[in-house]
C-alpha positions in Angstrom: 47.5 32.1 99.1 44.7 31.2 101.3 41.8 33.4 101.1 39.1 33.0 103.8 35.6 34.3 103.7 36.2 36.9 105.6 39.1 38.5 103.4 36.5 37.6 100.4 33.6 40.1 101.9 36.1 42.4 102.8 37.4 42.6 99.2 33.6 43.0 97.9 32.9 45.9 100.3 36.0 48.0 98.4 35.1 46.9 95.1 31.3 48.6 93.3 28.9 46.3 91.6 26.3 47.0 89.3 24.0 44.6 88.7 22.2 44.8 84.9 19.0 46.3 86.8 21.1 49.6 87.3 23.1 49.4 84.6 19.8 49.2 82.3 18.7 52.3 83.2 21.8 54.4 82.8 22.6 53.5 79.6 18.7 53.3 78.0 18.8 49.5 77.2 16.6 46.9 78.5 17.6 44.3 80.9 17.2 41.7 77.9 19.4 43.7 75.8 22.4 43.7 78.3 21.6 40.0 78.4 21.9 39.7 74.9 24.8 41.8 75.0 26.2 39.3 77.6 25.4 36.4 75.4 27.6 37.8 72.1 30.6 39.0 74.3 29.7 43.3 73.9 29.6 43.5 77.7 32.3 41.9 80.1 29.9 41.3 82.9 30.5 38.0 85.5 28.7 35.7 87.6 28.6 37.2 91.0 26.7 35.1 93.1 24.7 34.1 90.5 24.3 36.9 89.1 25.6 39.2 86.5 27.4 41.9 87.0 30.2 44.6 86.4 32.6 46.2 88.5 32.2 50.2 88.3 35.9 50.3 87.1 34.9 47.5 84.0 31.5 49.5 83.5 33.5 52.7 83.2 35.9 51.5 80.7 33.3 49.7 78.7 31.0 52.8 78.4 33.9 54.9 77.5 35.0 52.4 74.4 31.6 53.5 73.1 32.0 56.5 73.1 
């Protein structure tokens, strides 16, 4: 399969991020505590671009474990 860059963008337009700055506030934690969190495997965030973040379907599955 040969994805382009184009087919790449157009995948990331249909698909939410959150980067740990939003997420922070949502759930009451500090940026350095969802890094922590990163760090020890409690949150399944990725490397997008450099930088972390969660898909809004992985946030919403993760915040509903902890419930």
């Amino acid at each position: 399969m040969n994805l382009t860059t184009d087919k790449i963008t157009e995948l990331q337009k249909k698909v939410q991020f959150y980067s740990l700055a939003e997420i922070a506030p949502i759930i009451g934690v500090s940026y350095r505590t969802l890094q922590r969190w990163i760090k020890t495997g409690k949150l399944p965030a990725k490397k997008v671009g450099g930088r972390w973040k969660m898909t809004e379907k992985s946030l919403f599955e993760w915040l509903s474990r902890l419930k």
